[in-house]
C-alpha positions as CSV (number, residue, x, y, z in Angstrom):
1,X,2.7,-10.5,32.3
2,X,4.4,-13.3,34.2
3,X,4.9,-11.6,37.8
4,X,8.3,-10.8,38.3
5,X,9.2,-10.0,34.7
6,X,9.8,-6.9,33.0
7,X,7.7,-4.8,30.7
8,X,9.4,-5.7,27.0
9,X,10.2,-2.9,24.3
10,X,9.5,-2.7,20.8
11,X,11.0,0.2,18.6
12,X,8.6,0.3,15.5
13,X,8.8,2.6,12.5
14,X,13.3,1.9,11.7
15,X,14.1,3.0,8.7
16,X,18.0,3.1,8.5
17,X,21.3,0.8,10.4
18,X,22.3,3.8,12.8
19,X,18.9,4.1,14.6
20,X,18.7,-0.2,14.7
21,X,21.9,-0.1,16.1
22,X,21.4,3.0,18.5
23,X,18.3,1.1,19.7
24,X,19.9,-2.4,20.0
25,X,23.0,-1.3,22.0
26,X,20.2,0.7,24.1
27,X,18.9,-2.8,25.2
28,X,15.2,-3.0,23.1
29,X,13.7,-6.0,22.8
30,X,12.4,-6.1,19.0
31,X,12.4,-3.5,16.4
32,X,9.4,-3.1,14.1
33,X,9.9,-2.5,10.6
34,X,6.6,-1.2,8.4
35,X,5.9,-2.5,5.1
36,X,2.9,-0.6,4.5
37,X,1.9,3.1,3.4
38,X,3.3,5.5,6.1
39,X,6.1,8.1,7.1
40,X,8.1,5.5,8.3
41,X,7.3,3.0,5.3
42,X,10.8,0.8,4.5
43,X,11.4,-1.2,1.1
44,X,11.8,-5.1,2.0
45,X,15.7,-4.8,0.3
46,X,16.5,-2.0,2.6
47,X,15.0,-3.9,5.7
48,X,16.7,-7.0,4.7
49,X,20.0,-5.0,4.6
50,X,19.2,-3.9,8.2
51,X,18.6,-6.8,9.5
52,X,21.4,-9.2,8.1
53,X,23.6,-6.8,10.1
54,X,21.6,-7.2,13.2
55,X,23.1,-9.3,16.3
56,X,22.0,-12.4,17.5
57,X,18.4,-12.3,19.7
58,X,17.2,-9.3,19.0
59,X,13.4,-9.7,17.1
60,X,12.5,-8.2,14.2
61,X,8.7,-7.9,13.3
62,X,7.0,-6.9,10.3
63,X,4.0,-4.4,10.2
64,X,1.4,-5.6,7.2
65,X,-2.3,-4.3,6.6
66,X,-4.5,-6.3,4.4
67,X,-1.9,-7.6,2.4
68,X,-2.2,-11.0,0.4
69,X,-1.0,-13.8,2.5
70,X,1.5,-14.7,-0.5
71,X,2.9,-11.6,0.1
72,X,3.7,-11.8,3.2
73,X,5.2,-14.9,3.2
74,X,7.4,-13.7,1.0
75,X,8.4,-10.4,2.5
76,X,9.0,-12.2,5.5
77,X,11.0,-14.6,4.5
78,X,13.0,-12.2,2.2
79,X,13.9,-9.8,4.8
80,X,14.4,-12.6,7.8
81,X,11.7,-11.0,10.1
82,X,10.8,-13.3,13.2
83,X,7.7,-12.2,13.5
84,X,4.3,-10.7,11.3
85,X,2.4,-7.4,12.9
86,X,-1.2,-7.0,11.4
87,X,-2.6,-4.3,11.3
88,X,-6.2,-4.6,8.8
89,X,-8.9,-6.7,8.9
90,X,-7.4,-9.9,8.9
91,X,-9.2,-12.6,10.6
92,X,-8.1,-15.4,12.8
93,X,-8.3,-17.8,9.7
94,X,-5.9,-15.8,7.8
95,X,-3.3,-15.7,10.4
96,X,-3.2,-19.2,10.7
97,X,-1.8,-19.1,7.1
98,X,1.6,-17.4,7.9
99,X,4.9,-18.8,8.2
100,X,6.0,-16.8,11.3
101,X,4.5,-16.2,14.5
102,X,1.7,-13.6,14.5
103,X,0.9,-10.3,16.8
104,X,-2.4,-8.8,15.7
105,X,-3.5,-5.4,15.7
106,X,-6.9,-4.3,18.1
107,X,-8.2,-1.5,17.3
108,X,-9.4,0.6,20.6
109,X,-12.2,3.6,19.4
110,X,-14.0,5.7,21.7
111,X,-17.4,3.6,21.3
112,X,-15.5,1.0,22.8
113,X,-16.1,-0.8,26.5
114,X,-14.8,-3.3,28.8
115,X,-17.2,-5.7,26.9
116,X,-16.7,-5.2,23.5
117,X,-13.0,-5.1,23.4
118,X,-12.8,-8.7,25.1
119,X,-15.2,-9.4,22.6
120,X,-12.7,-8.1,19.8
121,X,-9.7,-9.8,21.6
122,X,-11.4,-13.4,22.1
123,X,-11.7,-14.0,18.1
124,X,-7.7,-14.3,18.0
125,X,-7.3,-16.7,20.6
126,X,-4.0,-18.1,21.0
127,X,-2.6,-14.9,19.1
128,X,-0.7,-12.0,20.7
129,X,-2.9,-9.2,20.6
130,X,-1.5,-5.6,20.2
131,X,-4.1,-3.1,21.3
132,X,-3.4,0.3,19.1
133,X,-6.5,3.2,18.6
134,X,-4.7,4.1,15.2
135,X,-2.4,3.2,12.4
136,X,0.6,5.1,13.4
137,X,-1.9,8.1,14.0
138,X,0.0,8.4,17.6
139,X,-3.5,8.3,19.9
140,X,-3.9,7.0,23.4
141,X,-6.7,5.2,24.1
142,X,-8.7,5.0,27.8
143,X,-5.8,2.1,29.3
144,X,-9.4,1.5,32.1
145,X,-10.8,-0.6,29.2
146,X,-8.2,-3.4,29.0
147,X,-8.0,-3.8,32.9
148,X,-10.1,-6.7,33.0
149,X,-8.4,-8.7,30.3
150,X,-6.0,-11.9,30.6
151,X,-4.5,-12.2,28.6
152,X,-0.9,-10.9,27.5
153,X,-1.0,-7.9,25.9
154,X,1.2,-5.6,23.9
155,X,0.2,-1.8,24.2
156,X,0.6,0.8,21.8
157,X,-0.6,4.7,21.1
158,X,0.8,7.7,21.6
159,X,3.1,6.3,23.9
160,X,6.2,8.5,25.8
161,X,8.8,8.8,27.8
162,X,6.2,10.5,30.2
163,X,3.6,8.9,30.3
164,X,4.7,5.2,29.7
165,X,4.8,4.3,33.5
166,X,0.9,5.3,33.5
167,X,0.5,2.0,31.4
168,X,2.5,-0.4,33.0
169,X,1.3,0.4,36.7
170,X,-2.3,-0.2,35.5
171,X,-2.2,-3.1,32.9
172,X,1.7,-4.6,33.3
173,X,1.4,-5.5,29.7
174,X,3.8,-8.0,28.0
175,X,5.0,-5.3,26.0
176,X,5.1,-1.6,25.2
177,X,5.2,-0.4,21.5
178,X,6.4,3.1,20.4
179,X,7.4,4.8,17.4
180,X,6.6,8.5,17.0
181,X,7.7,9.4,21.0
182,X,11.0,8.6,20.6
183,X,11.3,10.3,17.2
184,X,12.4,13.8,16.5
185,X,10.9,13.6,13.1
186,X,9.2,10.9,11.5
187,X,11.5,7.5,10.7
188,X,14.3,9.4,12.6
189,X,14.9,8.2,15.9
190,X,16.2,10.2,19.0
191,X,18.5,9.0,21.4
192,X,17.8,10.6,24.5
193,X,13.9,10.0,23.6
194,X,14.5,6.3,23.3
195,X,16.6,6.1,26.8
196,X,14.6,7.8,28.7
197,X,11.5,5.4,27.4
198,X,13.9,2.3,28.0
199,X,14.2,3.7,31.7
200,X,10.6,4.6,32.5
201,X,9.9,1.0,31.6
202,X,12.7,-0.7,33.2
203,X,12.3,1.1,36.4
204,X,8.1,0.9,36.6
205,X,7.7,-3.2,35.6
206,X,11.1,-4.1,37.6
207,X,9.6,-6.5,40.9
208,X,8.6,-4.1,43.6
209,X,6.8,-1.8,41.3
């Protein structure tokens, strides 16, 4: 993270207007919406719906896993997302076949070191990486083991109002991704949850912090 410059926000799993718009007039940065198997899974007509009624600058993203890269193109460019999430096994190679920009999905496990997660980070070179233990499973991973890396870095992972400040104090990452702790049921977003994240954030990457 550029010093001086705030912590960004990403709402992922939306799966219906009032929560976009809750979330939007709440100041996020980018709202995720997931096109693959999950609680939270949205068609592309319903996104597209969501989206055309969106303001101007605020990013939309796409979550994907090991989906063809036809597909994708197309989804994306149905629905008018800025920006494709992965989530599989995708190599670099396939990413450089997308139409959009690209953040791809690390996966942090508990075998894991300093080592071999700058190892996993330095095949997608030139991508935004996400770091994430699960698929929506809602884990935190050990935050010690991206300390040392340097590039930006979105964070995700059982991420909360609570302990959000814990992450930005030790990595001030790019950007901070949550879906299921500011929920009060799955897809179904809370208000309160998602202010009190947007504040813990603000306050704990603002200069001086």
């Amino acid at each position: 993270m550029v010093r001086g410059e705030m912590t960004k926000i990403k709402i992922c799993g939306i799966t219906n207007f009032d929560d976009a718009k809750t979330v939007v007039d709440l100041g996020v940065d980018a709202l995720g919406f997931v096109f693959v198997s999950s609680q939270r899974v949205i068609s592309p007509e319903r996104a597209r719906r969501i989206i055309e009624q969106l303001p101007p600058f605020v990013t939309t993203v796409g979550v994907f896993m090991d989906e063809t890269l036809d597909r994708v193109n197309q989804i994306a460019d149905y629905t008018g997302i800025d920006i494709v999430q992965l989530h599989g096994d995708e190599p670099s190679e396939y990413c450089c076949g997308l139409k959009k920009k690209v953040i791809k999905r690390i996966s942090v496990n508990d075998h894991d070191t300093k080592e071999t997660l700058s190892s996993k980070i330095q095949k997608y070179l030139g991508i935004t990486c996400l770091l994430d233990p699960g698929t929506g499973s809602g884990d935190v991973f050990d935050w010690h083991l991206a300390r040392e890396v340097k590039v930006p870095l979105i964070v995700a992972g059982g991420l909360t109002p609570d302990n959000v400040r814990g992450v930005i104090r030790l990595l001030k990452p790019y950007a901070v991704d949550v879906a299921s702790g500011v929920e009060s049921s799955p897809g179904k977003k809370q208000r309160d949850k998602v202010e009190a994240f947007i504040r813990e954030v603000r306050l704990w990457s603002s200069p001086g912090y």
